[in-house]
C-alpha positions as a printed Julia matrix, in Angstrom:
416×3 Matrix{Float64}:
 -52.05  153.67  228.23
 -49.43  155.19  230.65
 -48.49  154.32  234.13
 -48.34  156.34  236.79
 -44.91  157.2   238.0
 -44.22  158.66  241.31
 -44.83  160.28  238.82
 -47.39  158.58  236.21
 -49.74  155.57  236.3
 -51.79  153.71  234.37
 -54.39  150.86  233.94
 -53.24  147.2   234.89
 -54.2   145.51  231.63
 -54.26  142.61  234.33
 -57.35  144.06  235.75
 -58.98  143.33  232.32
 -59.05  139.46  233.65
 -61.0   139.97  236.96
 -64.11  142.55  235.43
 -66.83  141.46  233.32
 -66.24  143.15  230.06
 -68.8   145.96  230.62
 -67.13  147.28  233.33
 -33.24  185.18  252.75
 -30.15  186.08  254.02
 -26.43  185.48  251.74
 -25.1   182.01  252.04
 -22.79  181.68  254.29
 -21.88  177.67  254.5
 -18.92  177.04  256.51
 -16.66  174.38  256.05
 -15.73  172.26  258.86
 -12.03  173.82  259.46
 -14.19  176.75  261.34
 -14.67  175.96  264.83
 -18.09  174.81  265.85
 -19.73  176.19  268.89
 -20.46  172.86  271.23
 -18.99  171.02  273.81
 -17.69  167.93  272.7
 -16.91  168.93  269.05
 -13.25  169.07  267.41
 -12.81  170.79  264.19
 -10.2   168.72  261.54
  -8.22  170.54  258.84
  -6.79  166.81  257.47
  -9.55  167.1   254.44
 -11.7   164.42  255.4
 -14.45  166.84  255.99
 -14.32  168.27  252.67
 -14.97  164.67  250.94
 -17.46  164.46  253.79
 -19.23  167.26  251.91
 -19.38  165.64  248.38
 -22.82  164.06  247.93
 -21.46  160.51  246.43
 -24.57  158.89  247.77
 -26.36  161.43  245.5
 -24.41  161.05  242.42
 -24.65  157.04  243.0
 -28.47  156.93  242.66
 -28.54  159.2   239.68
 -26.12  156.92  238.09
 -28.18  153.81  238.83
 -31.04  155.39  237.79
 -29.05  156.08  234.49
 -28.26  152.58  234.11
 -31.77  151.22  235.23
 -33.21  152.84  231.87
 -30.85  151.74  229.55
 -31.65  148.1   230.86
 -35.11  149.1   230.74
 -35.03  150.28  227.38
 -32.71  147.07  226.18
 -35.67  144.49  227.47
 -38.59  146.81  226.13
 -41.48  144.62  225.18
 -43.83  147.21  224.69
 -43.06  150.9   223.76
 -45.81  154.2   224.92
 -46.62  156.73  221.85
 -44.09  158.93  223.54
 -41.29  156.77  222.85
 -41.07  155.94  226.94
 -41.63  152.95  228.28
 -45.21  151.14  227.3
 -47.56  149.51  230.4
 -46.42  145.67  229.85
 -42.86  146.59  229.75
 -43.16  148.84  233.4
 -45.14  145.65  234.77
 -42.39  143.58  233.45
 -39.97  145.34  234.89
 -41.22  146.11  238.08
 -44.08  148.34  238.59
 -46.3   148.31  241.7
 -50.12  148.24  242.24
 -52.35  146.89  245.13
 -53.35  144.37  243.04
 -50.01  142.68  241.77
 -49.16  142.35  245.31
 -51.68  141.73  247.38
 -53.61  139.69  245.12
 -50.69  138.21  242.81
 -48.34  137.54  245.74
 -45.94  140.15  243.74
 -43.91  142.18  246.87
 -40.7   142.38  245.1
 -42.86  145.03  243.28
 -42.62  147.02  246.44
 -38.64  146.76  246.16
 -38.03  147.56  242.58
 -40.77  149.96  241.9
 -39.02  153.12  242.88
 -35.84  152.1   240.32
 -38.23  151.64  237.25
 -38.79  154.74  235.36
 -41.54  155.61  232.72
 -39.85  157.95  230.39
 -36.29  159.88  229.76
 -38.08  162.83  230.66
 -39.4   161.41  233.86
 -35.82  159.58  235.2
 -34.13  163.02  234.0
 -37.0   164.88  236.31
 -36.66  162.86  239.36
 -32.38  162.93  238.91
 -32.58  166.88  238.42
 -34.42  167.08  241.97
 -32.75  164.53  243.76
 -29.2   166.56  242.81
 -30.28  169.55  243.84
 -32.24  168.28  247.07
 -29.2   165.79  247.95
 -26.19  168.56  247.55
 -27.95  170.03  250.6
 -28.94  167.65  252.67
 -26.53  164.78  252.21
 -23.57  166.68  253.46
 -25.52  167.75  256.74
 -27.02  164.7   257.55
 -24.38  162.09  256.2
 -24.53  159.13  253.55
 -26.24  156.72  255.95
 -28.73  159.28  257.15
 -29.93  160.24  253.87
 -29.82  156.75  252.1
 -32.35  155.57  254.76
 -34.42  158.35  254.29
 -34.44  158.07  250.66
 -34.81  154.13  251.43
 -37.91  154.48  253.72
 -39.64  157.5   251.87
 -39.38  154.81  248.61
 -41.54  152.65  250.61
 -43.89  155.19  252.07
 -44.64  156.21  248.77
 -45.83  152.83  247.56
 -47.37  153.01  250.36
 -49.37  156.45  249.81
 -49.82  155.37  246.33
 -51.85  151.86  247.2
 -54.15  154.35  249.64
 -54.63  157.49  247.31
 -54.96  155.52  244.2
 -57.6   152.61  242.82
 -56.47  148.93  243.0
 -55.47  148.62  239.54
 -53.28  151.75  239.74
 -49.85  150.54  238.45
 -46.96  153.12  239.17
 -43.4   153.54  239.1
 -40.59  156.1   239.42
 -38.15  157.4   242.73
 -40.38  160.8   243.2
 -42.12  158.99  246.09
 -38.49  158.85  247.63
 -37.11  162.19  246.52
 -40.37  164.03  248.12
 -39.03  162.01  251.03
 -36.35  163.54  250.88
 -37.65  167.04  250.46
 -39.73  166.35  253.58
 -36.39  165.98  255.49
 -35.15  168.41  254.12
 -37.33  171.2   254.81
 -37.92  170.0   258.77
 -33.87  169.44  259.29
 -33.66  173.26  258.37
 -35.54  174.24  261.23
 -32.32  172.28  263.23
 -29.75  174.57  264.75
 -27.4   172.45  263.1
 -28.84  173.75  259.69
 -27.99  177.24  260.63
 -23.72  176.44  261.58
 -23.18  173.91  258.73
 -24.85  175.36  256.2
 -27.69  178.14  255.18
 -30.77  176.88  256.73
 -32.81  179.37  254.8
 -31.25  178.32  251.61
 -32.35  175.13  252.71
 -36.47  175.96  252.91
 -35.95  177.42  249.72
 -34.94  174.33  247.85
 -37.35  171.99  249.78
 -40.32  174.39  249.1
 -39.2   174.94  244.99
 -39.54  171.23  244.57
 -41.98  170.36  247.14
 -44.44  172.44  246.4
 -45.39  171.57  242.57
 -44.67  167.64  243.9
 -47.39  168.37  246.37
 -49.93  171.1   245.81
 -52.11  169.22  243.12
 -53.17  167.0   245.18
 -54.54  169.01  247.35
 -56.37  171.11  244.63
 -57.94  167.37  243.4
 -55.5   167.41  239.94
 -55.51  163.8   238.89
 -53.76  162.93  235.37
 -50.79  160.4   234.89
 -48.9   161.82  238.09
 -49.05  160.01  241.33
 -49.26  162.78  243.67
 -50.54  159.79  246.39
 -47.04  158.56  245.7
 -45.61  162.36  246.66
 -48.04  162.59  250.01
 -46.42  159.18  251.28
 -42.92  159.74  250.3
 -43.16  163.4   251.6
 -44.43  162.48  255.02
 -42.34  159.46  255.78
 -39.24  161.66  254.97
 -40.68  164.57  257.04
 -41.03  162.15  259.94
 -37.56  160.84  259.41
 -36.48  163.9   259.63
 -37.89  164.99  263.11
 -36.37  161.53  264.06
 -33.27  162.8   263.51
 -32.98  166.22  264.68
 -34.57  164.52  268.2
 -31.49  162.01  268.17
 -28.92  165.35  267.0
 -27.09  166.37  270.2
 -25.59  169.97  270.01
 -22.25  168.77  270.4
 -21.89  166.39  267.38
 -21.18  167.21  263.94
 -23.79  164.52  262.35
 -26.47  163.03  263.69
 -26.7   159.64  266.09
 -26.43  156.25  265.13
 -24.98  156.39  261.88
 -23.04  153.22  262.25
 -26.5   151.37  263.05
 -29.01  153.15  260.49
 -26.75  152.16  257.81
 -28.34  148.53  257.52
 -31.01  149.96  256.4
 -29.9   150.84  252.92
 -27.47  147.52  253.51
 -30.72  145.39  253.63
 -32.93  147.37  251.33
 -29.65  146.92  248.27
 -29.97  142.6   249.39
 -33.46  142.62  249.09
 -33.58  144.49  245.79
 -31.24  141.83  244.5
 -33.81  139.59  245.43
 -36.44  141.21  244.02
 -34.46  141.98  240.96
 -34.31  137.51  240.53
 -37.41  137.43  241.0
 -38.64  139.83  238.24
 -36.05  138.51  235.57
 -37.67  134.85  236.39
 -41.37  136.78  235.91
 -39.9   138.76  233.0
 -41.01  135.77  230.18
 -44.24  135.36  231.38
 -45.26  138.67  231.48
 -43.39  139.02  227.72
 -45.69  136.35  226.52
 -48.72  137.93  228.09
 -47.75  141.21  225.98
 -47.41  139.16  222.52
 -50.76  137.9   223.22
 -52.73  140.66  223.69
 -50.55  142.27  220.8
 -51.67  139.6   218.53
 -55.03  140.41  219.22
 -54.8   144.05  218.68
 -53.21  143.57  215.3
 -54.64  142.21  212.34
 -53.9   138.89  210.84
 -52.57  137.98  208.0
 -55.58  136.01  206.59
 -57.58  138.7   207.36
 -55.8   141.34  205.47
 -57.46  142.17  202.07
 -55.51  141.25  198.76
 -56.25  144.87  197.11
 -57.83  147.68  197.45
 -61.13  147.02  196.79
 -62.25  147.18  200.78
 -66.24  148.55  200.95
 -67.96  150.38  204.06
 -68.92  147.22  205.41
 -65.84  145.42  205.36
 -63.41  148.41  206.41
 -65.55  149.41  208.88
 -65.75  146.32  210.92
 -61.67  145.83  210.46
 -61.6   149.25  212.34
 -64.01  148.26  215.01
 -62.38  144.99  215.85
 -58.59  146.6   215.27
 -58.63  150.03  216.64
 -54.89  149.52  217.49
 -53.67  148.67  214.18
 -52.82  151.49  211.54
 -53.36  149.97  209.06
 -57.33  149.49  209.6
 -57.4   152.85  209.51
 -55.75  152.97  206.4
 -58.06  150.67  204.83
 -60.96  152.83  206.44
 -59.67  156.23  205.0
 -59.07  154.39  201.58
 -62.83  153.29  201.33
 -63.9   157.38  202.2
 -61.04  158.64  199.78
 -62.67  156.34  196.61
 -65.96  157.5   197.66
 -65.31  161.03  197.92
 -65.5   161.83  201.26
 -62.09  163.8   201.79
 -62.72  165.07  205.26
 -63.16  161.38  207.29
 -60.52  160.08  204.88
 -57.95  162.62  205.67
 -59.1   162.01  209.73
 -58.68  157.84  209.14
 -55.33  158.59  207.76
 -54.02  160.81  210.04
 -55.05  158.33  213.0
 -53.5   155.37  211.76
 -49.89  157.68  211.01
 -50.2   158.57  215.02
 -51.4   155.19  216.32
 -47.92  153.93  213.5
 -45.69  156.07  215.36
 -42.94  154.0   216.73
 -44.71  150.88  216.21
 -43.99  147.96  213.66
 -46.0   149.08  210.67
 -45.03  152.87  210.79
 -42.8   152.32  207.36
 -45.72  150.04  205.83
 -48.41  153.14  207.46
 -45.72  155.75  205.78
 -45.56  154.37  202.91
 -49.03  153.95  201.85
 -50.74  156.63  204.64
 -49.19  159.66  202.84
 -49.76  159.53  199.58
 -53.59  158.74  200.34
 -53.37  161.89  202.96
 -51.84  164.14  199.9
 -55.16  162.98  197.79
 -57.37  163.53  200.53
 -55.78  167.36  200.93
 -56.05  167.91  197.47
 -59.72  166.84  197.32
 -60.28  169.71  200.15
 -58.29  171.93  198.31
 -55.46  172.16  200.19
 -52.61  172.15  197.38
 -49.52  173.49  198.88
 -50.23  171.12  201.91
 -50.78  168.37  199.86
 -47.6   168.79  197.25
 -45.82  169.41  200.51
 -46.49  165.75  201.79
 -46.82  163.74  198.26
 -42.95  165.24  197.39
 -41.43  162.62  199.81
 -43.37  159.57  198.25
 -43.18  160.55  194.42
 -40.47  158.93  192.34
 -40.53  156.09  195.48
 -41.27  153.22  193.7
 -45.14  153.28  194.9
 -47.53  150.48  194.3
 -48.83  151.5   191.1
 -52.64  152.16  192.44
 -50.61  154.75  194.67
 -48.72  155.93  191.77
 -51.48  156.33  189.41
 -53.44  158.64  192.03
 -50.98  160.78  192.4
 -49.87  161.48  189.24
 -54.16  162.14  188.49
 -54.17  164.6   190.61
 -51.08  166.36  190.11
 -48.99  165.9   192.8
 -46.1   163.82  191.01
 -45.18  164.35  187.29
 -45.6   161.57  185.44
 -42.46  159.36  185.13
C-alpha cells in the first residue's frame, strides 16, 4: 500500500474496520537602489533591500521539511517496498483523510498533513519546486505574504483532496501548498509590480513549468498514487490569494498591504501545529500498537512454522493463502514445486517472497535460504550461467546442509 501525497495516497487500513469483508524577453530584475516609478515610493541604498530579496522563508520550509523526515524516518513503524515511508507510519505521523477527521474526531490531521512526507524522493520533489517557485515570488511579495499563501493553499489542498478523493483516501505531502503557491505566482505576474521588480515573464514561465505537470492529469482523468485533488485545491486557493493581493497592491508601495496584519496567519498556523504535533505524539502508541497487530497477523507464527522441509501441496499452499505477506510462505511454496519438479512456479514463489523480503525483517532469513533454491530452480530450466551467477554468493556459506547438498548435486558449488 502507498499513500497519497499531495502527492501519493493510499488505502486507510482503518477503513478495513467499518466494511464487511467482501467489500520571453532577457531578465532584467532590478534591485531596489533603481528608482521606482510611483508616487509615494523612496528607493534605499542602506542594503536592507538586498536581504529583503533573499528567500529565508523559502530556505526555512525546505529545512523543516528536511528535518520532518529524519524524525519521520527515526519513529518508522512500518516501512513501503520502496524504502519510503509505509501506510501505518504516515497515519501515525500525521496523514489526512475524510475519515480520520470527520469520523475519528482527528483535525490536527488537517495541521500536520502538509509536513509529513511519503518518500525521499517525494520531500526532495516538493523542496526542488518550492525553491525555485519561492526565489521568485517571495522577494516580490514579502515573507508574510508568501507564508500565508503557502499556509492557506496547505489547507485548501486538504481541502481539494477530501472532495476529489474517496473517504478512505489518506494523503500527505506540501504539493497541495506549493501549487498554492504556483497559483500566486502565475496571477501576481500579470501585476505591474511584476514587471518593475522583477521579470514578469520569467515569472509565467516558472509557474507554468511546475504547474502544469502538478495539474494537467487531472484533467485528462490520470489517477495513480498522486493526489492531483490535493494540486486543484492548493492551486486555486493560492491563485485566489493572489488576486487578493494584487487588489490590496497600491502603485506606490514597494510590497503589498497589510503585511504587519497577515503575518498572524503563519503566527497561528506554527501554534496550532504545535498543538497538533502533541496531539499526534500522544496518538503515536496507539496507532504503533494497531500496526504490530495487524503485522502479527500477516506474519506467520512460530508454532505454525514447519520443523523441516518436508512441506506438501496441501500444507504450503494454505500457509501461502493465509500469509501472502510473509516471504517465507512463499519460500515454503516454491520449495514444495522445486522437490516436485516444477521449476517454473518454483522459481516465480521464490522470486516473490525475495521482493515481498525486501527491507523487511526476514530478508537475511529469505536471502539466505531463497537463493540457493532460485539457483536450483534456474538450473532445472536450464539457465546455467544465471544460476552459477546467483548460487556463487551462498556456496562455501555455511548452508543448512539440505541447502548444501542441492547445490553441490547440481553443480553449482564444488564439493567442500
Amino acid at each position: 500500500m502507498t499513500a497519497k501525497t499531495f502527492g501519493r495516497r493510499g488505502i486507510d487500513p482503518l477503513i478495513l474496520e467499518r466494511l464487511p469483508a467482501a467489500v520571453a524577453r532577457p531578465a532584467t530584475a532590478r534591485v531596489a537602489t533603481v528608482p521606482i516609478v510611483g508616487e509615494g515610493y523612496e528607493t534605499r541604498d542602506d542594503g536592507s533591500d538586498i536581504w529583503a530579496r533573499i528567500p529565508f522563508a523559502t530556505f526555512a520550509l525546505i529545512l523543516l521539511f528536511a528535518f520532518g523526515y529524519g524524525l519521520q524516518t527515526r519513529l518508522a513503524v512500518d516501512t513501503a517496498p520502496d524504502g519510503g515511508m509505509g501506510i501505518q507510519s504516515l497515519i501515525a505521523d500525521g496523514a489526512v483523510s475524510y475519515d480520520r477527521v470527520f469520523q475519528s474526531g482527528d483535525w490536527w490531521r488537517i495541521l500536520l498533513a502538509p509536513l509529513v512526507h511519503a518518500s525521499v524522493s517525494h520531500q526532495l520533489g516538493n523542496c526542488f519546486a518550492l525553491f525555485f517557485v519561492g526565489l521568485k515570488l517571495e522577494p516580490m511579495l514579502g515573507r508574510a505574504w508568501f507564508l500565508t499563501v503557502f499556509v492557506l493553499s496547505a489547507l485548501g489542498g486538504v481541502a481539494g483532496s477530501f472532495i476529489g478523493n474517496p473517504h478512505a483516501i489518506v494523503t500527505v505531502g506540501a504539493s497541495g501548498a506549493i501549487t498554492g503557491l504556483i497559483g500566486a505566482l502565475f496571477v501576481a505576474s500579470f501585476h505591474h509590480k511584476a514587471a518593475e521588480l522583477a521579470d514578469s515573464a520569467a515569472m509565467r514561465r516558472t509557474a507554468l513549468k511546475f504547474g502544469i505537470p502538478a495539474l494537467l492529469p487531472l484533467f485528462l482523468g490520470v489517477s495513480g498514487h498522486t493526489d492531483y485533488s490535493a494540486h486543484a485545491g492548493g492551486a486555486l486557493t493560492g491563485a485566489v490569494i493572489g488576486l487578493v493581493v494584487c487588489a490590496l497592491w497600491a502603485g506606490d508601495e514597494r510590497r503589498p498591504r497589510l503585511s504587519e496584519t497577515i503575518v498572524l496567519v503563519p503566527v497561528l498556523y506554527v501554534a496550532a501545529a504545535v498543538v497538533a504535533g502533541a496531539c499526534a505524539y500522544r496518538a503515536f502508541p496507539s496507532e504503533a500498537a494497531r500496526t504490530e497487530a495487524a503485522r502479527a497477523e500477516e506474519f506467520m507464527p512460530d508454532s505454525v512454522l514447519p520443523k523441516n522441509f518436508n512441506v506438501g501441496d496441501a500444507r504450503s499452499r494454505q500457509l501461502a493463502e493465509r500469509y501472502p505477506k510473509d516471504p517465507r510462505a512463499h519460500i515454503l511454496r516454491g520449495l514444495y514445486f522445486l522437490i516436485a519438479g516444477r521449476a517454473g512456479p518454483a522459481e516465480y514463489e521464490v522470486r516473490q517472497a525475495i521482493s515481498i523480503a525486501k527491507a523487511g525483517p526476514f530478508e537475511a532469513t529469505v536471502h539466505t535460504v531463497g537463493d540457493p533454491l532460485l539457483a536450483v530452480a534456474l538450473k532445472q530450466l536450464g539457465r546455467s550461467s544465471e544460476a552459477k551467477s546467483i548460487a556463487a554468493a551462498s556456496c562455501g556459506k555455511g548452508q543448512q546442509a539440505e541447502l548444501s547438498d542441492m547445490l553441490q548435486r547440481y553443480g553449482l558449488c564444488k564439493a567442500s
